[in-house]
N, CA, C and O atoms as CSV, one atom per row, in Angstrom:
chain,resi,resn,atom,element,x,y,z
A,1,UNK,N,N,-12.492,14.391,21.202
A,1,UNK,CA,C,-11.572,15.508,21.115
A,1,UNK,C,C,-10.801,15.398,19.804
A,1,UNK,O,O,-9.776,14.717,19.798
A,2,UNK,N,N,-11.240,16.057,18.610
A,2,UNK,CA,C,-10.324,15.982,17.554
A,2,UNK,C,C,-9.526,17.184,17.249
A,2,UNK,O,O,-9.709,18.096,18.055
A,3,UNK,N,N,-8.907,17.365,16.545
A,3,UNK,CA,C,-7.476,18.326,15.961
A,3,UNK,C,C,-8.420,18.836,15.506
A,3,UNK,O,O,-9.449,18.211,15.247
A,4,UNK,N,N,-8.209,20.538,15.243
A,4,UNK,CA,C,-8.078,21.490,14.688
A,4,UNK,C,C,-7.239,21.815,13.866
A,4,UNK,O,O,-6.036,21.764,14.123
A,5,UNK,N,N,-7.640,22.145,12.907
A,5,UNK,CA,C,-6.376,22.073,11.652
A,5,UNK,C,C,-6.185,23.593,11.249
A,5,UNK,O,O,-7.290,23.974,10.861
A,6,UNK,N,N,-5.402,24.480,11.180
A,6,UNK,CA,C,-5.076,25.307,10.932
A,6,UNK,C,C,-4.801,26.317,8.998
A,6,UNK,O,O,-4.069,25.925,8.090
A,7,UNK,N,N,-5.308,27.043,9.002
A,7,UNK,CA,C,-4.694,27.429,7.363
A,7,UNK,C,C,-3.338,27.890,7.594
A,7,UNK,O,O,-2.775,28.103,8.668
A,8,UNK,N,N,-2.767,28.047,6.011
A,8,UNK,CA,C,-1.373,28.857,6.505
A,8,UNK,C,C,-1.881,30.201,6.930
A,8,UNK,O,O,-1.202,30.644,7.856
A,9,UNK,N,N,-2.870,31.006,6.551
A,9,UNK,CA,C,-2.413,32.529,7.518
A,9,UNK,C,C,-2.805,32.372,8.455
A,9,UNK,O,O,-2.913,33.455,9.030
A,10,UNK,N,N,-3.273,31.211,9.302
A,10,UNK,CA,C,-3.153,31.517,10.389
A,10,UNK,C,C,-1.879,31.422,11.903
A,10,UNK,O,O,-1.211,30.479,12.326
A,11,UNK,N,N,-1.979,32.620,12.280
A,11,UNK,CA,C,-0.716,32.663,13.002
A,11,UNK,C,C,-1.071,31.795,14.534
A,11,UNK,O,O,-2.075,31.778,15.246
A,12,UNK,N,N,0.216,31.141,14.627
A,12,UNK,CA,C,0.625,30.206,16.044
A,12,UNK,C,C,0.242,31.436,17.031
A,12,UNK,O,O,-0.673,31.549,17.847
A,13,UNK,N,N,1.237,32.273,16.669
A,13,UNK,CA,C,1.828,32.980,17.724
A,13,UNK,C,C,0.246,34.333,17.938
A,13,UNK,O,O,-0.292,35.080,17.121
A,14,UNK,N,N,0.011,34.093,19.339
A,14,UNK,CA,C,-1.495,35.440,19.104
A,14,UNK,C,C,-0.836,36.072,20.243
A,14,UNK,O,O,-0.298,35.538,21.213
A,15,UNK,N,N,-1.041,37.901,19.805
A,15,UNK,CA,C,-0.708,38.898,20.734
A,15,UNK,C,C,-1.050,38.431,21.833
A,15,UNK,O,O,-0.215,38.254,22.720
A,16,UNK,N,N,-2.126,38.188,21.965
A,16,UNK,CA,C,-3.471,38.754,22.939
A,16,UNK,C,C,-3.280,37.147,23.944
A,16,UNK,O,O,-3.876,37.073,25.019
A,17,UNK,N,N,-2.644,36.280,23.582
A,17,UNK,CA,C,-2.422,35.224,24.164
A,17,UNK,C,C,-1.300,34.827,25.376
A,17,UNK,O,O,-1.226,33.845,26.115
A,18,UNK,N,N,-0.235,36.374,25.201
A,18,UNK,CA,C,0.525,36.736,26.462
A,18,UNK,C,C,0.072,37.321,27.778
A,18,UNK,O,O,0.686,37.335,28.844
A,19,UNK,N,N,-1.362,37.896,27.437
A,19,UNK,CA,C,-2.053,38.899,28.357
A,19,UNK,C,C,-2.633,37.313,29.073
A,19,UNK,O,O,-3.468,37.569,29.941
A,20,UNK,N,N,-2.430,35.992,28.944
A,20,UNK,CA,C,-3.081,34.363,29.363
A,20,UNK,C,C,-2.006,33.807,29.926
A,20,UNK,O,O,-2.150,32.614,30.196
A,21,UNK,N,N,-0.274,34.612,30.369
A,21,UNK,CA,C,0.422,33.953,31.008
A,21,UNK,C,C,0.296,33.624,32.652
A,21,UNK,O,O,0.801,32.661,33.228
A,22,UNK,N,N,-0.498,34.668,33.232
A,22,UNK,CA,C,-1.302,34.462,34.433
A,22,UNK,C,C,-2.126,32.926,34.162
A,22,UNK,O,O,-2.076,32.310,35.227
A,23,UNK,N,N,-2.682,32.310,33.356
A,23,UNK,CA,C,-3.561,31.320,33.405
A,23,UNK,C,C,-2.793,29.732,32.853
A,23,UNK,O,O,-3.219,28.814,32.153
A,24,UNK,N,N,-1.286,30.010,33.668
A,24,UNK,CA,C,-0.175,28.941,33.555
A,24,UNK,C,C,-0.910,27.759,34.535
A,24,UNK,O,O,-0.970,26.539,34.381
A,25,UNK,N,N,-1.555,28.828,35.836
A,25,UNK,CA,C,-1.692,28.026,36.967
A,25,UNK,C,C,-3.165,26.820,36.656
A,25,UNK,O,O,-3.562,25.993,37.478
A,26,UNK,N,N,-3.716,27.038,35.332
A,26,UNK,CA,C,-5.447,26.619,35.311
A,26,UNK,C,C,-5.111,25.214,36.054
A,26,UNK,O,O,-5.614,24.913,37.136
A,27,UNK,N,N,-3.951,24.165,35.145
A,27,UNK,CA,C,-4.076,22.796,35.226
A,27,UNK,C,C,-3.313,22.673,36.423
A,27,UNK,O,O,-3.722,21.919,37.306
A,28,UNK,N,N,-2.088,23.419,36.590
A,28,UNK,CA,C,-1.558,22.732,38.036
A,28,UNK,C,C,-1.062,23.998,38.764
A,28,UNK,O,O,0.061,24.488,38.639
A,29,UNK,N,N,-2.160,24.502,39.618
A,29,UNK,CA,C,-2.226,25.702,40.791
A,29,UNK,C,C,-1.014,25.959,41.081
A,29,UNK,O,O,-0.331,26.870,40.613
A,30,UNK,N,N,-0.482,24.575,42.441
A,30,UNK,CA,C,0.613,24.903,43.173
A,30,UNK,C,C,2.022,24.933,42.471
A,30,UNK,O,O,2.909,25.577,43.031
A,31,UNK,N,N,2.341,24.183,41.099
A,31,UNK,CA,C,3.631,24.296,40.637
A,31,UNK,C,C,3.400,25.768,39.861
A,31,UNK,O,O,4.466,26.280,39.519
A,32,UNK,N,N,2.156,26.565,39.512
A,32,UNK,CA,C,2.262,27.761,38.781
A,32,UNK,C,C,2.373,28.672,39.327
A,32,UNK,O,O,2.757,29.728,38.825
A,33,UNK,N,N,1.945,28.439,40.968
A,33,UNK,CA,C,2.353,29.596,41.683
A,33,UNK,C,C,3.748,29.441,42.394
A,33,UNK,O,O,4.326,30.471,42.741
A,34,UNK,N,N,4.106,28.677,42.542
A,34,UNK,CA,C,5.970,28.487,42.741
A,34,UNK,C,C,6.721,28.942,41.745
A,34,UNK,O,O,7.629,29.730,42.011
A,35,UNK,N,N,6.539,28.628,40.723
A,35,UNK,CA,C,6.798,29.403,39.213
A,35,UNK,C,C,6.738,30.928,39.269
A,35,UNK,O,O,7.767,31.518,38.938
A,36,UNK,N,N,5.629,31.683,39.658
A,36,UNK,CA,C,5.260,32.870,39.498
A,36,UNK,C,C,5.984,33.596,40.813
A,36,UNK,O,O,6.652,34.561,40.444
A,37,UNK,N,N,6.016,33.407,42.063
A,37,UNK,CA,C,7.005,33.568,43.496
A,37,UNK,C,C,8.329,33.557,42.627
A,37,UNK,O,O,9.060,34.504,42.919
A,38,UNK,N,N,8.878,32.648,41.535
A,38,UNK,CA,C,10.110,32.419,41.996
A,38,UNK,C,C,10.624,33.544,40.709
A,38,UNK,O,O,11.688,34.156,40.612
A,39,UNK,N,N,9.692,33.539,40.002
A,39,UNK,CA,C,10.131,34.639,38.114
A,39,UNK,C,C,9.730,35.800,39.219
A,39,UNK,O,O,10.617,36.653,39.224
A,40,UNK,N,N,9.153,35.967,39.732
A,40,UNK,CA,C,8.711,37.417,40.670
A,40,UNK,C,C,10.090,38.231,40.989
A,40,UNK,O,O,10.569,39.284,40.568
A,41,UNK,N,N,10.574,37.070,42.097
A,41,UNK,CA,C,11.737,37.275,43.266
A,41,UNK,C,C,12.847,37.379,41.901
A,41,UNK,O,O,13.287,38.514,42.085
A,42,UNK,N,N,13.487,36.904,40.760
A,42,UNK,CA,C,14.140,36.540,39.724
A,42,UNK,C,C,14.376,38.379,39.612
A,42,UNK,O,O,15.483,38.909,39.700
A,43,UNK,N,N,13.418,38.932,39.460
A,43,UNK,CA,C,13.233,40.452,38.598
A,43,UNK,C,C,12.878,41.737,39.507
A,43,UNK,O,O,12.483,42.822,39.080
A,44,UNK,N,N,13.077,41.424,40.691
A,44,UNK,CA,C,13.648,42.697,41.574
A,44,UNK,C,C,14.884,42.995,41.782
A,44,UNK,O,O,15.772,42.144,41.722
A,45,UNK,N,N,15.074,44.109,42.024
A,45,UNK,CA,C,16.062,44.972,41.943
A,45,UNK,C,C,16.929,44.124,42.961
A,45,UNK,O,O,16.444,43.854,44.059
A,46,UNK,N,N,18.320,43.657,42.589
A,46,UNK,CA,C,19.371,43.115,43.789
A,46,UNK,C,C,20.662,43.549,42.972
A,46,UNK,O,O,20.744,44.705,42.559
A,47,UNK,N,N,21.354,42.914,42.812
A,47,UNK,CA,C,22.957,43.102,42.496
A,47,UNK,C,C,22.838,43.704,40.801
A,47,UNK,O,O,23.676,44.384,40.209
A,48,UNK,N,N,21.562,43.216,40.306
A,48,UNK,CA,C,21.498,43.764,38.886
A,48,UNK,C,C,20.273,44.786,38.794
A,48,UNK,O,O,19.251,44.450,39.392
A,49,UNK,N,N,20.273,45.710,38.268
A,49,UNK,CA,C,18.952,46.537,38.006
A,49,UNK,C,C,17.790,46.107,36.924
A,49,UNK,O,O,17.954,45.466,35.886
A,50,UNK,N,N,16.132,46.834,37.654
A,50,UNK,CA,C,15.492,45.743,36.928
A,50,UNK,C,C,15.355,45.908,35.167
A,50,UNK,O,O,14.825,45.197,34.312
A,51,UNK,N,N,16.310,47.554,35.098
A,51,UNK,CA,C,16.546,47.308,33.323
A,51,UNK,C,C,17.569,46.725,32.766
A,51,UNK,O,O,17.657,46.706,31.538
A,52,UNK,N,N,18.597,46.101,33.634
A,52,UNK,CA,C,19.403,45.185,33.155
A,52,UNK,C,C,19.013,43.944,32.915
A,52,UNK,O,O,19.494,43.129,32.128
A,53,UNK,N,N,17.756,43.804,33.925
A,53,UNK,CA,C,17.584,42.394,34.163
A,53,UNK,C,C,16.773,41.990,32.684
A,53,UNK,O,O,16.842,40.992,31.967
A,54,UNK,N,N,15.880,43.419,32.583
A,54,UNK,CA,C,15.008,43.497,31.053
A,54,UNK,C,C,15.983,43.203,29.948
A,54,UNK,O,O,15.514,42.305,29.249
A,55,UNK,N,N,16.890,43.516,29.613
A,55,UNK,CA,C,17.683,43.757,28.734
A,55,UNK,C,C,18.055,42.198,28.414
A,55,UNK,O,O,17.820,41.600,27.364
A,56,UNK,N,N,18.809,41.602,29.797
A,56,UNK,CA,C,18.898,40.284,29.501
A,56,UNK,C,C,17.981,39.654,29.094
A,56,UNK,O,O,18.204,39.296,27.938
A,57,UNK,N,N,17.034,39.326,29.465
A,57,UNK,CA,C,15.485,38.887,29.201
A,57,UNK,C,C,15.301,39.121,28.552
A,57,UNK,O,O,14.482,38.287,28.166
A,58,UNK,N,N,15.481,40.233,27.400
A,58,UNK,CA,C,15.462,40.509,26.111
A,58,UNK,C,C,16.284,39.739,24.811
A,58,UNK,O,O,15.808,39.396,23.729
A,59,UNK,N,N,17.489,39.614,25.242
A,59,UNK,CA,C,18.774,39.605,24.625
A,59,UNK,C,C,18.330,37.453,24.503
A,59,UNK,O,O,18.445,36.644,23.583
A,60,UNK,N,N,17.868,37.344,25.862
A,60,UNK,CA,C,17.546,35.536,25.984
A,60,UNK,C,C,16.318,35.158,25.158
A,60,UNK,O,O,16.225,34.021,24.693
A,61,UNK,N,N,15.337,36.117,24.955
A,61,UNK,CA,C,13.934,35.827,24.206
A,61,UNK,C,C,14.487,35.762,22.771
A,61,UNK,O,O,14.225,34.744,22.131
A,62,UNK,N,N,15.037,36.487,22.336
A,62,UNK,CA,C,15.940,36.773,21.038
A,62,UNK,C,C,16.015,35.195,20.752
A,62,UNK,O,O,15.195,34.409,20.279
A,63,UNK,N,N,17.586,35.017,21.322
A,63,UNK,CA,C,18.555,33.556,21.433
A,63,UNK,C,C,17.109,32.544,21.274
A,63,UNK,O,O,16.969,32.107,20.132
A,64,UNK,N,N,16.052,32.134,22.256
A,64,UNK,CA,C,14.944,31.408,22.050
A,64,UNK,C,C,14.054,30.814,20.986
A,64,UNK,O,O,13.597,29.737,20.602
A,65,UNK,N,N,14.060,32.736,20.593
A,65,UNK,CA,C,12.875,32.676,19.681
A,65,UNK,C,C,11.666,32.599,20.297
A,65,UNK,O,O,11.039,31.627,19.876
A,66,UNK,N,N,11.035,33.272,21.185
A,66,UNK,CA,C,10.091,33.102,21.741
A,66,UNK,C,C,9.405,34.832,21.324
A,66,UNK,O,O,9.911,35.892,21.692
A,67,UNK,N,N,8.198,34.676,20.508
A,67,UNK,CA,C,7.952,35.694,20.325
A,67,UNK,C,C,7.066,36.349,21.506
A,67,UNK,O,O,7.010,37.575,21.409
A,68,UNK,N,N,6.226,35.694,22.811
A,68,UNK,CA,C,5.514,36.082,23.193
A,68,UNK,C,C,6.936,37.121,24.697
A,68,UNK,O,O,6.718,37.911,25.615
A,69,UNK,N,N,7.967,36.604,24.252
A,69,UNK,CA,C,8.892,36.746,25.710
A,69,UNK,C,C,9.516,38.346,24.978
A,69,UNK,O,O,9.710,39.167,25.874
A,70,UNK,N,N,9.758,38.747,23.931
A,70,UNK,CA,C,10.010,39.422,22.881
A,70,UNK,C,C,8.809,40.585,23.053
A,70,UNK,O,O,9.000,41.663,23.617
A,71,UNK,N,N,8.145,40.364,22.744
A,71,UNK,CA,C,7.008,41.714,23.026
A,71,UNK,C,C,6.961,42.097,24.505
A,71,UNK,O,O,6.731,43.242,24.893
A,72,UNK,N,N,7.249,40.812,25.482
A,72,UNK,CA,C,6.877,41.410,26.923
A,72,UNK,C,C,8.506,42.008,27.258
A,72,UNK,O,O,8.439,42.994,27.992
A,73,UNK,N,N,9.885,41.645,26.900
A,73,UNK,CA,C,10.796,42.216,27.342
A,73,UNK,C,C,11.386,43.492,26.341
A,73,UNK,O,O,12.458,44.087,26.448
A,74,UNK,N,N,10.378,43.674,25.414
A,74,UNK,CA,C,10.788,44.770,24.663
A,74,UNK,C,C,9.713,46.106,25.639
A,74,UNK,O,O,10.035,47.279,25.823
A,75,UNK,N,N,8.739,45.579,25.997
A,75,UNK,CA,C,8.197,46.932,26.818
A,75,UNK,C,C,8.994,46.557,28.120
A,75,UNK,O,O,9.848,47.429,28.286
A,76,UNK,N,N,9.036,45.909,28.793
A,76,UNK,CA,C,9.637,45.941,30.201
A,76,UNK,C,C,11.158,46.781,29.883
A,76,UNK,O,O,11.494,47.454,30.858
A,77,UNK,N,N,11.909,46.843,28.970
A,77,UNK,CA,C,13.097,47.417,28.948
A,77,UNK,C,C,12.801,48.871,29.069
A,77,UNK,O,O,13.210,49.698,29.883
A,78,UNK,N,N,11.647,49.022,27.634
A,78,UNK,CA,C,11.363,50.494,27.496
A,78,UNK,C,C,10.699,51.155,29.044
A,78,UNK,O,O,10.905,52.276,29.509
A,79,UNK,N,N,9.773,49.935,29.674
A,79,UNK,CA,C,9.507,51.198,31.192
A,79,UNK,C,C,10.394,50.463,32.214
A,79,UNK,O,O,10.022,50.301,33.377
A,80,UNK,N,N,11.467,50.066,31.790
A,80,UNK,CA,C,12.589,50.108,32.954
A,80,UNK,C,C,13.934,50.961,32.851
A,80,UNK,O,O,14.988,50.792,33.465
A,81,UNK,N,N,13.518,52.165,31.664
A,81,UNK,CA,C,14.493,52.744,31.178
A,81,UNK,C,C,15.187,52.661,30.158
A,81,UNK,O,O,15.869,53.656,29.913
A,82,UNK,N,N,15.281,51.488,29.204
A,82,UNK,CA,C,16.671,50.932,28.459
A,82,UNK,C,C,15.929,52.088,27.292
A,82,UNK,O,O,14.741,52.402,27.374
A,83,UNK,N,N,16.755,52.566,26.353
A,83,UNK,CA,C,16.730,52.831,25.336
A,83,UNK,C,C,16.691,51.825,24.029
A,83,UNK,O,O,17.153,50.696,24.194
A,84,UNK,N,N,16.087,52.232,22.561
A,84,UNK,CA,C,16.453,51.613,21.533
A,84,UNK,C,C,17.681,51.071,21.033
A,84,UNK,O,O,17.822,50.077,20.321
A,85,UNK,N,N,18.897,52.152,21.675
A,85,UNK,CA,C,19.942,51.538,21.252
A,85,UNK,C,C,20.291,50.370,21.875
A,85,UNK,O,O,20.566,49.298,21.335
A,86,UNK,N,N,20.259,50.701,23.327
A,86,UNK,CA,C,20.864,49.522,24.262
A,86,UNK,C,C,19.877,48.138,24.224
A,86,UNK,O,O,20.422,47.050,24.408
A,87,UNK,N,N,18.664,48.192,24.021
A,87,UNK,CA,C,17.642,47.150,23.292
A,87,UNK,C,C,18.458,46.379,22.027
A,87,UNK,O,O,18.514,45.149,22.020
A,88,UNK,N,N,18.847,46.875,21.367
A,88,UNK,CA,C,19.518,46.333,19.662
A,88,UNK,C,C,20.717,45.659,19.834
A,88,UNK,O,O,21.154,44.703,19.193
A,89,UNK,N,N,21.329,46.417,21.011
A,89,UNK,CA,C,22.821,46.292,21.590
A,89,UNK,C,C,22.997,44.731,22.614
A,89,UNK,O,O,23.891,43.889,22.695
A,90,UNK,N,N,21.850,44.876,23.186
A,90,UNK,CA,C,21.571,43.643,24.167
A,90,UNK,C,C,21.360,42.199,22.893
A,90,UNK,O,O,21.752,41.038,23.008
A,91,UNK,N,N,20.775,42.703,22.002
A,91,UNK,CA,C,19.799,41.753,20.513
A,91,UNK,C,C,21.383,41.005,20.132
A,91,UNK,O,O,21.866,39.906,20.406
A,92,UNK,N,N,21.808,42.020,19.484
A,92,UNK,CA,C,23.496,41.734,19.336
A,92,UNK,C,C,24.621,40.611,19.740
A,92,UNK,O,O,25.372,39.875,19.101
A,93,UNK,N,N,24.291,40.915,21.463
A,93,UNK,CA,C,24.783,40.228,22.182
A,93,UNK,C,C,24.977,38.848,21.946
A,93,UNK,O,O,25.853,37.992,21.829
A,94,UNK,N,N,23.126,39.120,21.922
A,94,UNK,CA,C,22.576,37.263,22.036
A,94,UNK,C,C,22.965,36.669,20.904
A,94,UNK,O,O,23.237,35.471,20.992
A,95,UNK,N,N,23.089,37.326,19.593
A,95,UNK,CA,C,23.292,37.022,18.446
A,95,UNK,C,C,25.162,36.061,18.326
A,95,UNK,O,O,25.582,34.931,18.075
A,96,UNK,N,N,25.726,37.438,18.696
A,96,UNK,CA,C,27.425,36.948,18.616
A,96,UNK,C,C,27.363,35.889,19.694
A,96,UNK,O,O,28.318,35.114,19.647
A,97,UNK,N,N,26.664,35.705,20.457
A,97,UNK,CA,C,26.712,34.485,21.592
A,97,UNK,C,C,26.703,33.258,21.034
A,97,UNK,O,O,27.520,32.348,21.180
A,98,UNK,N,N,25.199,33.320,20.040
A,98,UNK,CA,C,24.617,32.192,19.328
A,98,UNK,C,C,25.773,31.795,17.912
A,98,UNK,O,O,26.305,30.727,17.610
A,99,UNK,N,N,25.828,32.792,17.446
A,99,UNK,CA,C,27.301,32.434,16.140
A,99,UNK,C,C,28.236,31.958,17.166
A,99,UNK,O,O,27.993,30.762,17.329
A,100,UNK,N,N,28.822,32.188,17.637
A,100,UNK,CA,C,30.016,31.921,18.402
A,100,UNK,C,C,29.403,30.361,18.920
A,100,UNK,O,O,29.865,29.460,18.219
A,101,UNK,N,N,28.571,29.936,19.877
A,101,UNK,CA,C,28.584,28.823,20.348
A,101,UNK,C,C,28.089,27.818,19.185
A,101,UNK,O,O,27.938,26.681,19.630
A,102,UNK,N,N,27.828,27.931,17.950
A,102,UNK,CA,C,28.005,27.648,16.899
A,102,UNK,C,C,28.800,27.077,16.232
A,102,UNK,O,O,28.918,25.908,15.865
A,103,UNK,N,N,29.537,28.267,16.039
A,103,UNK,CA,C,30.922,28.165,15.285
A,103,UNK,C,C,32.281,27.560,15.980
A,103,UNK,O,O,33.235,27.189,15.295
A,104,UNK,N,N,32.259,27.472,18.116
A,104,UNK,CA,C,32.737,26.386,18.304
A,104,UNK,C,C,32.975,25.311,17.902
A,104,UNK,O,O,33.993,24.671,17.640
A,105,UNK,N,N,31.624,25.109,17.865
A,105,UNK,CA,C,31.216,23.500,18.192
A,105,UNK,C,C,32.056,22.924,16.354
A,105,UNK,O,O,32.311,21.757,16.060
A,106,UNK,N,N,32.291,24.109,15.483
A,106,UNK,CA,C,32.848,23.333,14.201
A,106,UNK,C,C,34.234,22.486,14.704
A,106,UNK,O,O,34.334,21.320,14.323
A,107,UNK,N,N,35.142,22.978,15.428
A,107,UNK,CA,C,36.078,22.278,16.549
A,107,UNK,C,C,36.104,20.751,16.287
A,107,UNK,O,O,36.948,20.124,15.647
A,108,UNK,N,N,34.855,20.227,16.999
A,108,UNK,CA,C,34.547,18.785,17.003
A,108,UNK,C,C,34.648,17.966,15.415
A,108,UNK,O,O,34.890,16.794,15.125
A,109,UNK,N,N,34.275,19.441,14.400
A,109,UNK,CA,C,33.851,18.822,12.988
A,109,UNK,C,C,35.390,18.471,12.410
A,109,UNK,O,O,35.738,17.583,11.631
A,110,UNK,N,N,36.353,19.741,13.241
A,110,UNK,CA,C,37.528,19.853,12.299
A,110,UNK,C,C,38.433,18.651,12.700
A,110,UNK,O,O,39.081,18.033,11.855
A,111,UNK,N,N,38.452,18.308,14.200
A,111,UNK,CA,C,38.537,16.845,14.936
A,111,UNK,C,C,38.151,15.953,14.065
A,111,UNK,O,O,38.835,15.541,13.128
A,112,UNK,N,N,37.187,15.663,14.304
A,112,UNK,CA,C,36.963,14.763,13.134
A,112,UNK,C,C,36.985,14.246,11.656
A,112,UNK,O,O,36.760,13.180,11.083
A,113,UNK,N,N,37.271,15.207,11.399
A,113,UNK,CA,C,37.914,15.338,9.715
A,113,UNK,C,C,39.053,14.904,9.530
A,113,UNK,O,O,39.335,14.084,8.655
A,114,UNK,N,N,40.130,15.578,10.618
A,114,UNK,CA,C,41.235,15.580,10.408
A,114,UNK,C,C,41.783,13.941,10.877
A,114,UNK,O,O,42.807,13.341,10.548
A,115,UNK,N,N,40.558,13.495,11.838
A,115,UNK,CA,C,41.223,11.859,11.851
A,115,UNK,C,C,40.842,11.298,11.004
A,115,UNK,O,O,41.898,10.933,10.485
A,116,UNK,N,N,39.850,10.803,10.240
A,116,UNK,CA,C,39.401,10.583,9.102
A,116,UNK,C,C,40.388,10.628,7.646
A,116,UNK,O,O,40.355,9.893,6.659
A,117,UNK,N,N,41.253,11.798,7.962
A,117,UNK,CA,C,42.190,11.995,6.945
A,117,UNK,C,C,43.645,11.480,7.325
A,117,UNK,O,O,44.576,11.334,6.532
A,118,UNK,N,N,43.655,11.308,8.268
A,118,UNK,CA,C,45.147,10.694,8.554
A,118,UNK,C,C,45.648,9.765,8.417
A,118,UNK,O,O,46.824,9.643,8.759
């Protein structure tokens, strides 16, 4: 079994390789179908709607970086209703989330500086 070595154009990330998230279960059946029951039950309609739920799922693929979660919660928003704006708006979110838990954490840096200097 040796490595495959890749060029640079070739891309990690393949469209056509999300339409293979069904085939989580190849190596281990029963933990992929507990997995799949439990993301199922996760994304029906209960206290949140399932285009809110898209939206989040959107707004979290963002924060990730997961491009394959990104193509699937950018259509799930669009046929769960969300619009472009509220799509960008959710993007946003995740964004000021990620600066912000960021720009906390400088806190610890300024802590530490400031004993350093005393």
């Amino acid at each position: 079994m040796g490595y495959k070595y890749y060029k640079m154009s070739d891309s990690y990330f393949k469209q056509e390789d999300l339409k293979k998230f069904g085939d989580i279960t190849e190596f281990q059946e029963e933990l992929g179908k507990k997995f799949f029951d439990y993301y199922g039950s996760v994304f029906e309609e209960g206290a949140l709607t399932k285009r809110e739920k898209c939206l989040i799922a959107l707004a979290v693929a963002h924060t990730i970086q997961c491009p394959y979660c990104i193509d699937a919660y950018s259509s799930g928003s669009l046929t769960n209703g969300a619009d472009e704006e509220q799509m960008m708006e959710a993007v946003h979110v995740a964004a000021a989330i990620s600066s912000g838990a960021t720009l906390v954490n400088s806190v610890q840096m300024m802590n530490h500086v400031k004993k350093q200097l005393m």
